[in-house]
C-alpha atoms as a printed R data frame, in Angstrom:
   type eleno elety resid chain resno       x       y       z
1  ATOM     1    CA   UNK     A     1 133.972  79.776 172.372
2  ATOM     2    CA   UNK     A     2 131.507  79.782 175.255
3  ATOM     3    CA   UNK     A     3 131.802  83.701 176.719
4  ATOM     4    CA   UNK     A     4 132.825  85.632 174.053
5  ATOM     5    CA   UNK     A     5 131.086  88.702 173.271
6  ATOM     6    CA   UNK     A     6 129.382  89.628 169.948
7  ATOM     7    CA   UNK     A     7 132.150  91.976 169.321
8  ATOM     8    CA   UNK     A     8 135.107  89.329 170.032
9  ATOM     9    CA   UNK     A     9 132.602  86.974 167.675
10 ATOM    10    CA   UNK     A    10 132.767  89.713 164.707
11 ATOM    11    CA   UNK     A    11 136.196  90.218 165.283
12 ATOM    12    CA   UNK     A    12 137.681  87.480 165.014
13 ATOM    13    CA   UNK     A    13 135.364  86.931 161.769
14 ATOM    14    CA   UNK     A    14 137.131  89.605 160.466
15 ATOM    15    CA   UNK     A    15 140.464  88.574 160.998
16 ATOM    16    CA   UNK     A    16 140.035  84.643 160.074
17 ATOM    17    CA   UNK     A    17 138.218  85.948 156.713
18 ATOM    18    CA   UNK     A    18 139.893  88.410 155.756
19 ATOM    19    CA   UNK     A    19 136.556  90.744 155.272
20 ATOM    20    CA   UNK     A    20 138.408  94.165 155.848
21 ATOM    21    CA   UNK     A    21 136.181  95.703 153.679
22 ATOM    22    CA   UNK     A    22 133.108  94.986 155.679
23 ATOM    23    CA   UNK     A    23 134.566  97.102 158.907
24 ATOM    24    CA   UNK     A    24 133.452 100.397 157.356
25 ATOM    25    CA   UNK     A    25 129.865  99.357 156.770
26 ATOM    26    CA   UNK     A    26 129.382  98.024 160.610
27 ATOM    27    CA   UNK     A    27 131.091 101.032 162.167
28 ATOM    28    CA   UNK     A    28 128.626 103.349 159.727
29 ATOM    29    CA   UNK     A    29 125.729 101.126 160.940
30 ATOM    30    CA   UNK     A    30 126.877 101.540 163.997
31 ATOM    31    CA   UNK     A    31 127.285 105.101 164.056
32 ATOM    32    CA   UNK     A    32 123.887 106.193 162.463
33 ATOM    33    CA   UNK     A    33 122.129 103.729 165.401
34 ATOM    34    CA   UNK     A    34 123.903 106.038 167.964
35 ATOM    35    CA   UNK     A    35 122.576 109.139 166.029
36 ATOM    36    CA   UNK     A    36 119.144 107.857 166.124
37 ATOM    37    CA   UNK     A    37 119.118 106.641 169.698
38 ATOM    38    CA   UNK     A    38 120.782 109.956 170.241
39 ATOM    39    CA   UNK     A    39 118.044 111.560 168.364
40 ATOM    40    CA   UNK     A    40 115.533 110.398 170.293
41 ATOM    41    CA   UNK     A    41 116.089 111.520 173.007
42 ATOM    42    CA   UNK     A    42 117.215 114.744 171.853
43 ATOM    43    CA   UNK     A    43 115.876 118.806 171.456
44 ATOM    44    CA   UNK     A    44 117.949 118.591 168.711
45 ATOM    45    CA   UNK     A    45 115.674 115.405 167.020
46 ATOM    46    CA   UNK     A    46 114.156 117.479 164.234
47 ATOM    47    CA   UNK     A    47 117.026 118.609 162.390
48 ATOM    48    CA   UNK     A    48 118.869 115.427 162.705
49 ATOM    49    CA   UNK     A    49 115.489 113.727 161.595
50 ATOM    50    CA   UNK     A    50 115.687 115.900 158.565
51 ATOM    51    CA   UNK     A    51 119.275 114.915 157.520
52 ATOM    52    CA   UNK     A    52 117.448 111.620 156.916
């Protein structure tokens, strides 16, 4: 599978698996690792830091 991205990878995972329920848990991971890159970088970091 030489080429295939880390998202094609995970992907597939999920389909040959049949994990389903682990979707929601990487696209919350991967939505509060935008926040905090988004956070950073941010005038609004301190009261997104304080949701935390």
């Amino acid at each position: 599978m030489a080429g295939k991205s880390t998202f094609g990878e995970l992907w597939g995972f999920l389909k040959v698996r049949k994990k389903w329920w682990l979707a929601p848990i990487i696209i919350m991971m991967l939505f509060v690792g935008a926040l905090l890159v988004f956070a950073q970088t941010s005038a609004l970091a301190p009261f997104i830091y304080a949701i935390f």
